[in-house]
N, C-alpha and C positions, 0 to 999 in steps of 0.2 A: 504494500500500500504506500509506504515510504516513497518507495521509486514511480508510482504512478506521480507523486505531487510536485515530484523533483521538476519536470517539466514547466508544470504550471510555474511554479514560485520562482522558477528563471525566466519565463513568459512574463511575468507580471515586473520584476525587477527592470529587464527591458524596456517594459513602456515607461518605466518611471524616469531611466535613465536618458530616454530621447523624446518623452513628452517635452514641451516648450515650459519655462516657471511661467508664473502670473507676471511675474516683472519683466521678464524677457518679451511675454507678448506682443507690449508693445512699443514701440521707438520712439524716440525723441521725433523724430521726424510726422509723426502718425497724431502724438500730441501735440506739436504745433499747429498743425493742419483742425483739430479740435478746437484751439484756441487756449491752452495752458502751458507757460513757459516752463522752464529750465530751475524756475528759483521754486516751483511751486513746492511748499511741502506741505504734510500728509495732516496736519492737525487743520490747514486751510479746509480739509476735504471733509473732517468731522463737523469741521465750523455749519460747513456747507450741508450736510447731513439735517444737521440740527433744524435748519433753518428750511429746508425745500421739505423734511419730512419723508414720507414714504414717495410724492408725487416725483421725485426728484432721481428716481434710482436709479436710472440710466446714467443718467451724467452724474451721478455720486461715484459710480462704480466708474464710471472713465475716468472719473478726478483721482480714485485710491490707485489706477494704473498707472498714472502718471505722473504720478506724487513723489518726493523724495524722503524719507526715514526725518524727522528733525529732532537735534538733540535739546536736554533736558536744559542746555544754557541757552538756546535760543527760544527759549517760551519765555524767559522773562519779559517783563512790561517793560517797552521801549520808554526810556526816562528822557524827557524835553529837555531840551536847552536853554528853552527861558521860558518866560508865562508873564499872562500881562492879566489882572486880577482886577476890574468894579464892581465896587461897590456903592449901591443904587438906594439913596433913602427916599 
């Protein structure tokens, strides 16, 4: 029975090794043509999730292919250079 599965389980490794990743799928070239650059990253796509909801899923799911990984220092809040404050009585 061993050697009946031996087949399969080398069949299956196969497809996994020459199936395409999710990230591979698709090119830079394929998302500019979509309309989302090079800088975009991946918490823009949850941002965007949030907000379009379920109606949105198609272009939710091309923003998560096209998205770049962002690390944990680039989520801080972008701190201003100056500020101009009225106060109104």
């Amino acid at each position: 029975m061993a050697a009946r599965q031996r087949p399969l389980a080398l069949f299956g490794l196969l497809l996994l090794l020459l199936a395409p990743s999710s990230e591979a799928a698709v090119s830079r070239a394929d998302c500019a043509e979509l309309g989302f650059t090079e800088t975009l990253v991946c918490s823009k796509c949850d941002r965007l999730s949030k907000a379009v909801g379920e109606a949105g899923g198609q272009l939710v799911q091309e923003c998560s292919e096209c998205c770049s990984e962002d690390h944990a220092e680039d989520r801080v809040l972008a701190k201003a250079h100056s500020a101009e404050v009225e106060i109104c009585q």
